[in-house]
mmCIF file as Biopython writes it, N, C-alpha, C and O atoms, coordinates in Angstrom:
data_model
#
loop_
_atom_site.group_PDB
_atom_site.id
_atom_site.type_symbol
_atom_site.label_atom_id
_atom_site.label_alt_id
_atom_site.label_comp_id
_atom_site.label_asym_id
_atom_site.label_entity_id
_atom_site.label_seq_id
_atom_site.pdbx_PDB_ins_code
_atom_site.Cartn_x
_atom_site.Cartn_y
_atom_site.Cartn_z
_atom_site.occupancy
_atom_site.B_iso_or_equiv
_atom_site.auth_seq_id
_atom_site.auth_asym_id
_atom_site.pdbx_PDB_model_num
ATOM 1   N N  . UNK A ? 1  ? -13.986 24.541  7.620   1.0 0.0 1  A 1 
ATOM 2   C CA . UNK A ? 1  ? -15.278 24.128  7.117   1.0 0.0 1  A 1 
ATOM 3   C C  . UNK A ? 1  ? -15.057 23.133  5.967   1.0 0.0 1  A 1 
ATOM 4   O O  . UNK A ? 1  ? -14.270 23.460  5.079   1.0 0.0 1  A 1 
ATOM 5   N N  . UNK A ? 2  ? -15.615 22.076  5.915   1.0 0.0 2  A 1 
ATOM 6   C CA . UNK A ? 2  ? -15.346 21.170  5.018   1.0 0.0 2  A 1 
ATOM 7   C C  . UNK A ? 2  ? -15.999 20.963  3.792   1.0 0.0 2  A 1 
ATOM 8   O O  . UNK A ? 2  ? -17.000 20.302  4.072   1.0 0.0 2  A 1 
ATOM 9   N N  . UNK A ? 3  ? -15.971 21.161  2.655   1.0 0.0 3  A 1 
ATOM 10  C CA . UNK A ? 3  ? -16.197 21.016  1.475   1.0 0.0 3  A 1 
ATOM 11  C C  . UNK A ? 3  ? -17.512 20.267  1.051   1.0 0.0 3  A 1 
ATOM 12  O O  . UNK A ? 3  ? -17.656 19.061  1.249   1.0 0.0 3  A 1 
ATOM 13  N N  . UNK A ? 4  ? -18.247 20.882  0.589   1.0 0.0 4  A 1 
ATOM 14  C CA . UNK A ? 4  ? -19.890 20.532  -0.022  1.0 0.0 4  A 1 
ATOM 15  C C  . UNK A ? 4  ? -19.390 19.378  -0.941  1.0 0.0 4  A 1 
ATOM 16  O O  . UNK A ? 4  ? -18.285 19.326  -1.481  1.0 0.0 4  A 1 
ATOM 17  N N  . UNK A ? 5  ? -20.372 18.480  -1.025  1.0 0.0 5  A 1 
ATOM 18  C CA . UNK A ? 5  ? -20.342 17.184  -1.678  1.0 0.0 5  A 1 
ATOM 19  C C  . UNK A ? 5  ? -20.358 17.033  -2.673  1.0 0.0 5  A 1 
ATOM 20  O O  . UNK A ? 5  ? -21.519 16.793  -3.004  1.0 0.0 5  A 1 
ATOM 21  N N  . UNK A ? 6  ? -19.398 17.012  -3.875  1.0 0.0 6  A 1 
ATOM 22  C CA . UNK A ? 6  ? -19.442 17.235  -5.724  1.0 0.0 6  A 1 
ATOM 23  C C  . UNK A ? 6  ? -20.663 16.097  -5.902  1.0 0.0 6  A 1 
ATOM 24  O O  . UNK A ? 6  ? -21.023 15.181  -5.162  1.0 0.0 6  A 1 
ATOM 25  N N  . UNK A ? 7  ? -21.129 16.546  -7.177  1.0 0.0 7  A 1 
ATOM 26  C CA . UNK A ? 7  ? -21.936 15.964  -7.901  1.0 0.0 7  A 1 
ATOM 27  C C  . UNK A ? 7  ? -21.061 14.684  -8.366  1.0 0.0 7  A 1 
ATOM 28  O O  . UNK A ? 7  ? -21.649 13.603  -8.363  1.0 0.0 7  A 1 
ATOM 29  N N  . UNK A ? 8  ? -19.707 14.718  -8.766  1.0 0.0 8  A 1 
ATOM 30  C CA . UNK A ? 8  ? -19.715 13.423  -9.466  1.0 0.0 8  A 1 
ATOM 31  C C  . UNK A ? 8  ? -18.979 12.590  -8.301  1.0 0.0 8  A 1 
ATOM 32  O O  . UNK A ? 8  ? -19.926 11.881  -7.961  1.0 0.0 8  A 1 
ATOM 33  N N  . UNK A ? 9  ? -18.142 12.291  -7.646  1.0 0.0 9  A 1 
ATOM 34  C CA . UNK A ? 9  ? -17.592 11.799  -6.473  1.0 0.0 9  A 1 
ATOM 35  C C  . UNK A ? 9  ? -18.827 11.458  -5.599  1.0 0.0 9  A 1 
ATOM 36  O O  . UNK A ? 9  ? -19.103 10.266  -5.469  1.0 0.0 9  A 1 
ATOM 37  N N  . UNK A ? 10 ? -19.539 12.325  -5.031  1.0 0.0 10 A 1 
ATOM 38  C CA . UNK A ? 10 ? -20.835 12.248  -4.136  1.0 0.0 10 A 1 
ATOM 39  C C  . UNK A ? 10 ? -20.017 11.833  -2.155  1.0 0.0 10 A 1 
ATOM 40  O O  . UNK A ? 10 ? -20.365 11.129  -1.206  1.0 0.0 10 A 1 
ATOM 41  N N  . UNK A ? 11 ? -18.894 12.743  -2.446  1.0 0.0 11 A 1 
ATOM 42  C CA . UNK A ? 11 ? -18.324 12.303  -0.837  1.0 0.0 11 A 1 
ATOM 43  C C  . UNK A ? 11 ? -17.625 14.138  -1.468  1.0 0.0 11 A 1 
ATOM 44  O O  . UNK A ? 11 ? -17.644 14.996  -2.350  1.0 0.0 11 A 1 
ATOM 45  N N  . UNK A ? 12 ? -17.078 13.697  -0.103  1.0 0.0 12 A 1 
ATOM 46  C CA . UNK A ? 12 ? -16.035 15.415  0.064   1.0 0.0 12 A 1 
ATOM 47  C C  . UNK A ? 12 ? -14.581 14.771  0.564   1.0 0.0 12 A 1 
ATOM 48  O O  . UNK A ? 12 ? -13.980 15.227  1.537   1.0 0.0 12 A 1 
ATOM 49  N N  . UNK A ? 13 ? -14.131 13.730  -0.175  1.0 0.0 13 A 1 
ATOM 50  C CA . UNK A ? 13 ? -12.929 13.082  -0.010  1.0 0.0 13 A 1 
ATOM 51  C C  . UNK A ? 13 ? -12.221 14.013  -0.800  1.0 0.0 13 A 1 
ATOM 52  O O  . UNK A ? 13 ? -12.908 14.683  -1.572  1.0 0.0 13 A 1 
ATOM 53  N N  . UNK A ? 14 ? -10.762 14.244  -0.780  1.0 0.0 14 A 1 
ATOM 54  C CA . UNK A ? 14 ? -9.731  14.829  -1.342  1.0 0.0 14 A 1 
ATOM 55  C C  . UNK A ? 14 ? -8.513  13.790  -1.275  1.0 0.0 14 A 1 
ATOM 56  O O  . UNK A ? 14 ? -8.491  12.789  -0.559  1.0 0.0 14 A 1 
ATOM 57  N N  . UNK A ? 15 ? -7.312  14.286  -2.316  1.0 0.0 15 A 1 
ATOM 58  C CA . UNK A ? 15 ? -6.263  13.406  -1.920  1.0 0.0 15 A 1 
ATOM 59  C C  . UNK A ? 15 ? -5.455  14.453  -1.841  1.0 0.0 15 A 1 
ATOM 60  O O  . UNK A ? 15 ? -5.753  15.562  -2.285  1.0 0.0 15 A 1 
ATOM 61  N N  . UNK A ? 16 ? -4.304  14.154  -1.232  1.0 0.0 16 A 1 
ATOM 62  C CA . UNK A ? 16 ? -3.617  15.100  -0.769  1.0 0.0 16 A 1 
ATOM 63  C C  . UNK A ? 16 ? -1.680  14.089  -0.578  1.0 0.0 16 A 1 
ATOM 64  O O  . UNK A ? 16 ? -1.401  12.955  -0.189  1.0 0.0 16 A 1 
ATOM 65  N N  . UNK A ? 17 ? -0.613  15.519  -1.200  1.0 0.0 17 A 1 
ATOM 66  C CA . UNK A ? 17 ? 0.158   14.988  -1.553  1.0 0.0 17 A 1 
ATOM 67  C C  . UNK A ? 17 ? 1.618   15.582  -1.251  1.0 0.0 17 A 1 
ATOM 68  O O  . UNK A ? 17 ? 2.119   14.730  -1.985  1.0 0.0 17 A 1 
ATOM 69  N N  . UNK A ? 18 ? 2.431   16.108  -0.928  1.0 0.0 18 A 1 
ATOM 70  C CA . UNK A ? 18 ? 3.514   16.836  -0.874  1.0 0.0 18 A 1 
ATOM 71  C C  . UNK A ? 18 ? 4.594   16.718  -2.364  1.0 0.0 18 A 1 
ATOM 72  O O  . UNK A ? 18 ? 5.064   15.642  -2.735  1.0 0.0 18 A 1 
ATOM 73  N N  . UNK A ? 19 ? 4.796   17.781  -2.937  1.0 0.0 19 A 1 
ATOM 74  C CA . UNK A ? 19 ? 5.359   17.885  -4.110  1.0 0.0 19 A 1 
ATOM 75  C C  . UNK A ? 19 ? 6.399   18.829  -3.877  1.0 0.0 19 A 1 
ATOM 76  O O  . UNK A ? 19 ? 6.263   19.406  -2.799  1.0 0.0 19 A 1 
ATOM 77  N N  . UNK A ? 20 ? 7.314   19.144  -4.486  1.0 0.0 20 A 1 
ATOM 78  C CA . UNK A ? 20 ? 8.351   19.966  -4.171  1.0 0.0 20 A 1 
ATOM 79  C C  . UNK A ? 20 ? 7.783   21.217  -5.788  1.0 0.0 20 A 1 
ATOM 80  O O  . UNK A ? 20 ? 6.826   21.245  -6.561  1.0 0.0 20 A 1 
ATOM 81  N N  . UNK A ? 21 ? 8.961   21.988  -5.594  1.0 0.0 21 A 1 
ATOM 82  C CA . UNK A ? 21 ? 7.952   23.120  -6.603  1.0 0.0 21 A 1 
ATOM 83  C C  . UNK A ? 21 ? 8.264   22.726  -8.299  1.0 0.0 21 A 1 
ATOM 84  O O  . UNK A ? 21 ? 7.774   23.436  -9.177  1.0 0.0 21 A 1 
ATOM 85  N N  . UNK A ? 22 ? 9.077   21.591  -8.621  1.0 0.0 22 A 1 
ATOM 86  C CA . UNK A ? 22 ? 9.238   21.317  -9.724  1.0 0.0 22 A 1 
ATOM 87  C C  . UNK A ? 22 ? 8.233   19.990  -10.248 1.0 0.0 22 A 1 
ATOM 88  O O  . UNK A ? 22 ? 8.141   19.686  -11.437 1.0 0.0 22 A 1 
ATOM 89  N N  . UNK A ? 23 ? 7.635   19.394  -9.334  1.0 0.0 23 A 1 
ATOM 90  C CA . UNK A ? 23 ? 6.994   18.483  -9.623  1.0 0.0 23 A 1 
ATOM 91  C C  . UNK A ? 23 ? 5.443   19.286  -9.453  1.0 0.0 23 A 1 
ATOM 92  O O  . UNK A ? 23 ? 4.471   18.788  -10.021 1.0 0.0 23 A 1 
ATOM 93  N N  . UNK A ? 24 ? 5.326   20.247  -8.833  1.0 0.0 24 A 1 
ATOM 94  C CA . UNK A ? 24 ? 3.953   21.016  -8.757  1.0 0.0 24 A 1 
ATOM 95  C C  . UNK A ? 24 ? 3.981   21.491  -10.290 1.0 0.0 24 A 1 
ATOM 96  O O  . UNK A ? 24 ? 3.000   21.243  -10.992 1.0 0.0 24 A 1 
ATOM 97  N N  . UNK A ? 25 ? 4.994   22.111  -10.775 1.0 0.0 25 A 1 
ATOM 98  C CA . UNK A ? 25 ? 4.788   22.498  -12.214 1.0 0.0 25 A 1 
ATOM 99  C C  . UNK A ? 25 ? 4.680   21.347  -13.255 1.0 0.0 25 A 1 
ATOM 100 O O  . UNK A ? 25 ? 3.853   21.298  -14.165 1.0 0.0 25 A 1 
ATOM 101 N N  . UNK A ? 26 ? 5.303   20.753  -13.079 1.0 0.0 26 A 1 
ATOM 102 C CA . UNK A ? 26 ? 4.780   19.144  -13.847 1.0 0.0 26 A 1 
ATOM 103 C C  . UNK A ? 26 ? 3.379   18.637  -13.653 1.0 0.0 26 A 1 
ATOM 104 O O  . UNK A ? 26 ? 2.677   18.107  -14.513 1.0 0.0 26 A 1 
ATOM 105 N N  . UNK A ? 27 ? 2.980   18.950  -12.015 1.0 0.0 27 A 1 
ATOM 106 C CA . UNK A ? 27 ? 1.655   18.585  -12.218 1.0 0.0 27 A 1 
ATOM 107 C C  . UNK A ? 27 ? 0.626   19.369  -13.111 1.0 0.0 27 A 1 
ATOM 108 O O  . UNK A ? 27 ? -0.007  18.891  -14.052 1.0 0.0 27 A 1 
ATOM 109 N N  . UNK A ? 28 ? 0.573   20.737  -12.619 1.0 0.0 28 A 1 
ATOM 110 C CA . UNK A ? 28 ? -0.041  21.714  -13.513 1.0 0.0 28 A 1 
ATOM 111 C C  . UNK A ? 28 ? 0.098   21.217  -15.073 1.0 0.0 28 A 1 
ATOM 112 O O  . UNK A ? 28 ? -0.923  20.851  -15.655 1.0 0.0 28 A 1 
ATOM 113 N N  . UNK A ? 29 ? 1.135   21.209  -15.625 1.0 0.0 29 A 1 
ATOM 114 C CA . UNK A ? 29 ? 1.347   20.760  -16.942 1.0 0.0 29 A 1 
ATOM 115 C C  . UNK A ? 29 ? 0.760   20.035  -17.770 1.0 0.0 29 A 1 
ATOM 116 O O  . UNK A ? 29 ? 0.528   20.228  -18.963 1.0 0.0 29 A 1 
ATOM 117 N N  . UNK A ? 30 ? 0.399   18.752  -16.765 1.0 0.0 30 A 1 
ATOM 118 C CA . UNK A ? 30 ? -0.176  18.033  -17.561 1.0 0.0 30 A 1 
ATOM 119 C C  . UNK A ? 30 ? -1.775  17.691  -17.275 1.0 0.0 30 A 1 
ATOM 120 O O  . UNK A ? 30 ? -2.326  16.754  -17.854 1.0 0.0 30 A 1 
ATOM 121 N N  . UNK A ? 31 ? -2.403  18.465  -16.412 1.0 0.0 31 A 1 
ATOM 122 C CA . UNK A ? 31 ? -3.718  18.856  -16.040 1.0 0.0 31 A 1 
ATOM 123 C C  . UNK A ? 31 ? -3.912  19.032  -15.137 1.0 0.0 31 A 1 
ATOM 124 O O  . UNK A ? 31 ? -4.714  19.957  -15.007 1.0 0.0 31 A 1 
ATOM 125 N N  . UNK A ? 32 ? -3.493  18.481  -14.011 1.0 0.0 32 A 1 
ATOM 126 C CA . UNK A ? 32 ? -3.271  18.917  -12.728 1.0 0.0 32 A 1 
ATOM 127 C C  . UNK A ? 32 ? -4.986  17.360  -12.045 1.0 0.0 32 A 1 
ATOM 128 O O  . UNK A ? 32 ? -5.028  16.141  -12.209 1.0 0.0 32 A 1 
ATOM 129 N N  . UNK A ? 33 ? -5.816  18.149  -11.478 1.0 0.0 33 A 1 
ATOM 130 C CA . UNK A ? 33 ? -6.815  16.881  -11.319 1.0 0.0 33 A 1 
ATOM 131 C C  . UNK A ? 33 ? -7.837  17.206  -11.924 1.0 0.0 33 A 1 
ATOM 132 O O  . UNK A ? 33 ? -8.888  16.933  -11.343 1.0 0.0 33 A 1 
ATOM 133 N N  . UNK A ? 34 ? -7.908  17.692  -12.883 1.0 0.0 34 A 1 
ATOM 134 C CA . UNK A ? 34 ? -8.835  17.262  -14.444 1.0 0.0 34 A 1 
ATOM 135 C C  . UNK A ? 34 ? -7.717  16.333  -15.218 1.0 0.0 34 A 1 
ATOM 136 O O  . UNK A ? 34 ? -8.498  16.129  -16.147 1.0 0.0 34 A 1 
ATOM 137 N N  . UNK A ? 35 ? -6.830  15.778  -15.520 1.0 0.0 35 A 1 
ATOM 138 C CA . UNK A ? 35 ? -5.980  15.243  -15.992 1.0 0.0 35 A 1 
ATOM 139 C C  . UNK A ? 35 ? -6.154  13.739  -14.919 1.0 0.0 35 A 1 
ATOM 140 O O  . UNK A ? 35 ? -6.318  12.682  -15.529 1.0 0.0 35 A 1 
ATOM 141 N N  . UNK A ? 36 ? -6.120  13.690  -13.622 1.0 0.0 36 A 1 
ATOM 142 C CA . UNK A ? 36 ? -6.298  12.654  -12.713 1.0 0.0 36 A 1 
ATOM 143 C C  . UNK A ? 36 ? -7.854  11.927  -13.125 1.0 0.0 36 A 1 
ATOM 144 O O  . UNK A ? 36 ? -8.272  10.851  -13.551 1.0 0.0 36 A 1 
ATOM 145 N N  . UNK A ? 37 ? -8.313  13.067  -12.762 1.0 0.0 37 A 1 
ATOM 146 C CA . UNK A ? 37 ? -10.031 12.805  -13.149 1.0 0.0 37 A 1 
ATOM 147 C C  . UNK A ? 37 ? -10.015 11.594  -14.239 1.0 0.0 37 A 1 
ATOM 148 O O  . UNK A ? 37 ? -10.551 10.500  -14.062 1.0 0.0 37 A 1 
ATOM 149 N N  . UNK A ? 38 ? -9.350  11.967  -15.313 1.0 0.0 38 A 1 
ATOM 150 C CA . UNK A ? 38 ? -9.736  11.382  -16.787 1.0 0.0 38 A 1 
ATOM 151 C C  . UNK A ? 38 ? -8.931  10.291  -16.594 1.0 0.0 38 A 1 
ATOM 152 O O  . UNK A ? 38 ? -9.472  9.279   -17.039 1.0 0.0 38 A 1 
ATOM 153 N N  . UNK A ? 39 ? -7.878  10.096  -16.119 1.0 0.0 39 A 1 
ATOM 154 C CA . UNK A ? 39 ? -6.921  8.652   -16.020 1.0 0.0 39 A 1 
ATOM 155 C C  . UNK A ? 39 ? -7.983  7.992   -14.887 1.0 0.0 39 A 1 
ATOM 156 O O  . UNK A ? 39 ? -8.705  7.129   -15.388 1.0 0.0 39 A 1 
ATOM 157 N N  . UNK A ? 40 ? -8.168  8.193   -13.720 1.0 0.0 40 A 1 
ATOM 158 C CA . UNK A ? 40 ? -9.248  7.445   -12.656 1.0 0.0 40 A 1 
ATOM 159 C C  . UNK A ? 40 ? -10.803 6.474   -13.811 1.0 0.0 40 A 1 
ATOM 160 O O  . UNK A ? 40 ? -11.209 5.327   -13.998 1.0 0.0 40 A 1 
ATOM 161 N N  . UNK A ? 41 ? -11.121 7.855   -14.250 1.0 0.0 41 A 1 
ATOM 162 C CA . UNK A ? 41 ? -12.513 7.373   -15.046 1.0 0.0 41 A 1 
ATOM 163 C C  . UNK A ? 41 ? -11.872 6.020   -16.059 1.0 0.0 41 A 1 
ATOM 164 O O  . UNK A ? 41 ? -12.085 4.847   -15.751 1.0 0.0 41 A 1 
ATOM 165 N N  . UNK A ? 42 ? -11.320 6.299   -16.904 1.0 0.0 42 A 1 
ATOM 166 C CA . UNK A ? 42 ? -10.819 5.478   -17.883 1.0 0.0 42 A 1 
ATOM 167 C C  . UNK A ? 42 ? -10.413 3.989   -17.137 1.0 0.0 42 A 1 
ATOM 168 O O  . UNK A ? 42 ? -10.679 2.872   -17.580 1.0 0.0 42 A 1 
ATOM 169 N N  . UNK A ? 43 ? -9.651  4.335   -15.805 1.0 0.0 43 A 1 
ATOM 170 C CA . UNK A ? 43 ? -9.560  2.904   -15.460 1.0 0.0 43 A 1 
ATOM 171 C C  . UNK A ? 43 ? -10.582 2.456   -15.040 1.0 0.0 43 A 1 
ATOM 172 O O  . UNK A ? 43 ? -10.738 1.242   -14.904 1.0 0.0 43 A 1 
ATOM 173 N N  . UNK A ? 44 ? -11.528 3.366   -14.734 1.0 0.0 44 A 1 
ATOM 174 C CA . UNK A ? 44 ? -13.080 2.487   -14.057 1.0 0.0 44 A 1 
ATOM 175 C C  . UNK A ? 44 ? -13.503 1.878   -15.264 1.0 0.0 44 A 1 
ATOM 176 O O  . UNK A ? 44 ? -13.635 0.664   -15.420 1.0 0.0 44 A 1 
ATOM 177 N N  . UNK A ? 45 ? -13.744 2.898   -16.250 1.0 0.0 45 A 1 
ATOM 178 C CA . UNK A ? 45 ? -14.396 2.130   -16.914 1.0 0.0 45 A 1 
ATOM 179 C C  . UNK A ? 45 ? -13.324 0.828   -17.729 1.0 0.0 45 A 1 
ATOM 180 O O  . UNK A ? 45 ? -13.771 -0.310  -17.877 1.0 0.0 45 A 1 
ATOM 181 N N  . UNK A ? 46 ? -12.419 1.069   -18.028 1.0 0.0 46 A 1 
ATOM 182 C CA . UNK A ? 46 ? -11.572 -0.673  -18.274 1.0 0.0 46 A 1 
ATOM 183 C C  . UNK A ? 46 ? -12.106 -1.705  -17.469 1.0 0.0 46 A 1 
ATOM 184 O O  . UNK A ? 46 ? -12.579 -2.632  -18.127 1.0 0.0 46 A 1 
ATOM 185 N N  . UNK A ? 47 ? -12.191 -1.851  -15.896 1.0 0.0 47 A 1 
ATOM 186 C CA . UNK A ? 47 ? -12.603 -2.769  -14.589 1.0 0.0 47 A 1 
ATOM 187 C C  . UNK A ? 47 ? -14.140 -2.759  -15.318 1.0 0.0 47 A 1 
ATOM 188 O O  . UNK A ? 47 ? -14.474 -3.833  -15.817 1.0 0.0 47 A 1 
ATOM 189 N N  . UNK A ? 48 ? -15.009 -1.737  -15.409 1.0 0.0 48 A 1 
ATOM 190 C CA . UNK A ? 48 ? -16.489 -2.620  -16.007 1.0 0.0 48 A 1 
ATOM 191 C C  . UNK A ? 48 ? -16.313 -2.998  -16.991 1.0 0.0 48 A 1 
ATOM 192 O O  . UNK A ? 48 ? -16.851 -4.102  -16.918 1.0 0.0 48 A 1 
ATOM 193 N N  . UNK A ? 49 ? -15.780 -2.878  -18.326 1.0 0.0 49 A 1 
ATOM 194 C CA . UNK A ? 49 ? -15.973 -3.634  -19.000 1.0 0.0 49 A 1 
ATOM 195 C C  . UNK A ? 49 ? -14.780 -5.182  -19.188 1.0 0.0 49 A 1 
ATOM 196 O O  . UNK A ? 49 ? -14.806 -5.939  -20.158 1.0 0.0 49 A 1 
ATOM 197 N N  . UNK A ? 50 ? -14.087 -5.277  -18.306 1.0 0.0 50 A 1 
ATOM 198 C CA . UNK A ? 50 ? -13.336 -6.198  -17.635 1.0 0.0 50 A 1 
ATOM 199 C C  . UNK A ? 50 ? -15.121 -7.338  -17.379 1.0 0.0 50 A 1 
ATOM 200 O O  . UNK A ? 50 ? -15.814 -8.140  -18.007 1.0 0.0 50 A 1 
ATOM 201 N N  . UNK A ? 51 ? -15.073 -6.671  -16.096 1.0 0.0 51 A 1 
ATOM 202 C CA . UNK A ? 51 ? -16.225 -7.029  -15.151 1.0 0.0 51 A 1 
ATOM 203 C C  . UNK A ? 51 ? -17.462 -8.215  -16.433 1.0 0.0 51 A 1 
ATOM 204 O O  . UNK A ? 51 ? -17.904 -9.356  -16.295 1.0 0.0 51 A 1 
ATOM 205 N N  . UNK A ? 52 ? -17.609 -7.128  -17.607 1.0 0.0 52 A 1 
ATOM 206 C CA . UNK A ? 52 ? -18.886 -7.515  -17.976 1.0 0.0 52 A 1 
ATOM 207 C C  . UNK A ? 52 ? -18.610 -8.500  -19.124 1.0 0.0 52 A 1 
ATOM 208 O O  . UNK A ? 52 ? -19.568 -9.233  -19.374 1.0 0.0 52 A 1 
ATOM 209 N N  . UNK A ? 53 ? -17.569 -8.669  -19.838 1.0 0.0 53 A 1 
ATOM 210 C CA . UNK A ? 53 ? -16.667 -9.306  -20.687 1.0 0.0 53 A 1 
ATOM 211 C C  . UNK A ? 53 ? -16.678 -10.360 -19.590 1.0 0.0 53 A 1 
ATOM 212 O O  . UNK A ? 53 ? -17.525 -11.140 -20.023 1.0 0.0 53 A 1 
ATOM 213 N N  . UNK A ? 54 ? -16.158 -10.966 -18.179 1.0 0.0 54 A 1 
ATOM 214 C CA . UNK A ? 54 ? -16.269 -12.303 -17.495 1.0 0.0 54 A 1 
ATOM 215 C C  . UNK A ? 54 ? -17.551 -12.627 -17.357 1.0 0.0 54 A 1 
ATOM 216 O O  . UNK A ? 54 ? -17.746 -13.820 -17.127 1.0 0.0 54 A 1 
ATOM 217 N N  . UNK A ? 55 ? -18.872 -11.658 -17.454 1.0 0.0 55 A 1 
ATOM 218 C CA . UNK A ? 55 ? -19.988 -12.186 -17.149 1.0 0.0 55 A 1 
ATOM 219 C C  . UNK A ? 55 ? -20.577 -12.898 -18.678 1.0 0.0 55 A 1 
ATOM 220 O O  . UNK A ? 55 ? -21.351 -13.855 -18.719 1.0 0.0 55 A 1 
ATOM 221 N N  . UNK A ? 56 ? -20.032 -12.210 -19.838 1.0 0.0 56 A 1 
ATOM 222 C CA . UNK A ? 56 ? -20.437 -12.937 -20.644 1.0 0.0 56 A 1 
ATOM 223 C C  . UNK A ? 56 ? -19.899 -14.312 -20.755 1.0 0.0 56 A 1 
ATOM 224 O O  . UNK A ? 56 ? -20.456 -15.395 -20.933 1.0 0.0 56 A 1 
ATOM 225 N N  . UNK A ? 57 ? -18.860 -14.024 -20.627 1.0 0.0 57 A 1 
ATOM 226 C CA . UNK A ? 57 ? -17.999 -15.664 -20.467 1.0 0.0 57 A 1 
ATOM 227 C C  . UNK A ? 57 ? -18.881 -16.960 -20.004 1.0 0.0 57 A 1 
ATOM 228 O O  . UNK A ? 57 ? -19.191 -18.047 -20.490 1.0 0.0 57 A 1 
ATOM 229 N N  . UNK A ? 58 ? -19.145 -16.135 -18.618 1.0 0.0 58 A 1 
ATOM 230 C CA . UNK A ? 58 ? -20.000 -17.237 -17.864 1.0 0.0 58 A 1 
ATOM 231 C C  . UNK A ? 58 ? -21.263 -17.596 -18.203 1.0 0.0 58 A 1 
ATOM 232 O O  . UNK A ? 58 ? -21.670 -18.752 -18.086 1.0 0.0 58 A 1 
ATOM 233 N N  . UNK A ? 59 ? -22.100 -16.441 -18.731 1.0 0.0 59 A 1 
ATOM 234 C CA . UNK A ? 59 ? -23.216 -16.818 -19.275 1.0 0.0 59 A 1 
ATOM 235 C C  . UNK A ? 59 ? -23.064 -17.699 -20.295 1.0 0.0 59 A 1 
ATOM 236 O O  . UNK A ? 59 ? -23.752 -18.717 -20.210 1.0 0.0 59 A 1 
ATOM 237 N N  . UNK A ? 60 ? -22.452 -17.604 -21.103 1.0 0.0 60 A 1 
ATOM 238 C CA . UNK A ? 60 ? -22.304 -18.396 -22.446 1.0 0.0 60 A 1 
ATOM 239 C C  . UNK A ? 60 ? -21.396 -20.402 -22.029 1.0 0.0 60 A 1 
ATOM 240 O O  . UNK A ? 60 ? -21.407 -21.591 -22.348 1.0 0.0 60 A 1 
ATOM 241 N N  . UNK A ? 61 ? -20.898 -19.567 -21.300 1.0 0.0 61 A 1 
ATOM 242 C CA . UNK A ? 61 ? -20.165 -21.528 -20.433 1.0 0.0 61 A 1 
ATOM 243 C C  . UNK A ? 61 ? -21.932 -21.686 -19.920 1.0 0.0 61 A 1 
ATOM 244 O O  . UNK A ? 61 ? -22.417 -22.671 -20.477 1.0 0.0 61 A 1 
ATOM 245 N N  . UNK A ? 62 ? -22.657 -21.166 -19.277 1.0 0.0 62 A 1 
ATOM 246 C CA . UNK A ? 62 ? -23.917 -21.570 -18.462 1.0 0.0 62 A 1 
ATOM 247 C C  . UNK A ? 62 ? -24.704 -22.344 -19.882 1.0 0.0 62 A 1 
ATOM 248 O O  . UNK A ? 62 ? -24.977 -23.544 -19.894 1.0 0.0 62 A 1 
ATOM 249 N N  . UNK A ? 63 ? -24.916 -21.652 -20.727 1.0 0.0 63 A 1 
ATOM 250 C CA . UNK A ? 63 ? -25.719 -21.886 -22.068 1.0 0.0 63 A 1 
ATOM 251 C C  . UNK A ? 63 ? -25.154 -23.064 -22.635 1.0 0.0 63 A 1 
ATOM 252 O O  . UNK A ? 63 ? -25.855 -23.855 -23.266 1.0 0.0 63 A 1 
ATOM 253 N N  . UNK A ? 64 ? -24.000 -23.225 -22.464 1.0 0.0 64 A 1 
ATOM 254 C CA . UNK A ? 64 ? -23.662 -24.828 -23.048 1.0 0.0 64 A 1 
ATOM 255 C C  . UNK A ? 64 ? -23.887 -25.491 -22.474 1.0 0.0 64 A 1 
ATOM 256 O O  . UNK A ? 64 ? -24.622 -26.339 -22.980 1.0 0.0 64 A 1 
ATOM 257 N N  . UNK A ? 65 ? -23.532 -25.698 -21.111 1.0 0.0 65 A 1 
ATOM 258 C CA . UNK A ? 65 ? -23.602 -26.857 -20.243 1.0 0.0 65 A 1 
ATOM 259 C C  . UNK A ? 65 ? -25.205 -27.096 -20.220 1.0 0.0 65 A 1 
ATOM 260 O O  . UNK A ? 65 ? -25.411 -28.290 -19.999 1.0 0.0 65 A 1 
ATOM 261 N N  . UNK A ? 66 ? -26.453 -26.341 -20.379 1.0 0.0 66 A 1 
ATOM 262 C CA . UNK A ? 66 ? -27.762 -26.414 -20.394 1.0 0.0 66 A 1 
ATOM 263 C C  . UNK A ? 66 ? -27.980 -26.947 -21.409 1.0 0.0 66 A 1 
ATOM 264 O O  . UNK A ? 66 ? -28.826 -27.835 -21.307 1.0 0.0 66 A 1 
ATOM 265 N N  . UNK A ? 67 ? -27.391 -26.727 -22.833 1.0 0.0 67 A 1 
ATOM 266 C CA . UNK A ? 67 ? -28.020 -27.022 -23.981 1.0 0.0 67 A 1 
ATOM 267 C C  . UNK A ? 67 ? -27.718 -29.149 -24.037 1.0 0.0 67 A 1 
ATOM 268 O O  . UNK A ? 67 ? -28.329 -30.113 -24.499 1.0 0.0 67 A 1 
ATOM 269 N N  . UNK A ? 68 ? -26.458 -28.921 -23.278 1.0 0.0 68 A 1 
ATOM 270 C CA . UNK A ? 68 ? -25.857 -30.190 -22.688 1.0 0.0 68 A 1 
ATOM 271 C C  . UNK A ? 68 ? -26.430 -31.198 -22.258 1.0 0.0 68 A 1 
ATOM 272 O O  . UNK A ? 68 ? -26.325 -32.364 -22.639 1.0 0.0 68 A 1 
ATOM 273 N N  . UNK A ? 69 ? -27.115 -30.712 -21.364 1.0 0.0 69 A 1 
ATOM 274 C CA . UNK A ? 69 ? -28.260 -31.031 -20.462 1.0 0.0 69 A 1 
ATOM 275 C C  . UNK A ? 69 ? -29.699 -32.259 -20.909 1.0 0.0 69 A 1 
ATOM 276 O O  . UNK A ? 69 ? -30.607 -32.465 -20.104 1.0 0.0 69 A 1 
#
């Protein structure tokens, strides 16, 4: 039976991985996927504000070339 749809993901995707039993305790260690969770989020949010940092760029190149105009 396949897994009800989390609230924050909004799919029932999983990742899935083969570890041997010393790297399973390493995973545990260092959060296991609440620890993934927080590295994933953090890079999303770096890419939007990536994202929104080029849109200002452009807006502001748009605003000269108009004032140009």
């Amino acid at each position: 039976m396949p897994r009800p749809k989390s609230e924050l993901t909004q799919s029932g995707r999983a990742i899935g991985i083969r570890l041997t039993e010393w790297e399973y305790q390493e995973w545990k260690k260092i959060g296991g996927a609440k620890w993934l969770r927080g590295v994933l989020k953090n890079q999303r949010m770096a890419m939007i504000n990536i994202y929104k940092e080029d849109q200002d760029a452009v807006r502001k190149q748009t605003q000269t070339i108009q004032e140009r105009i």
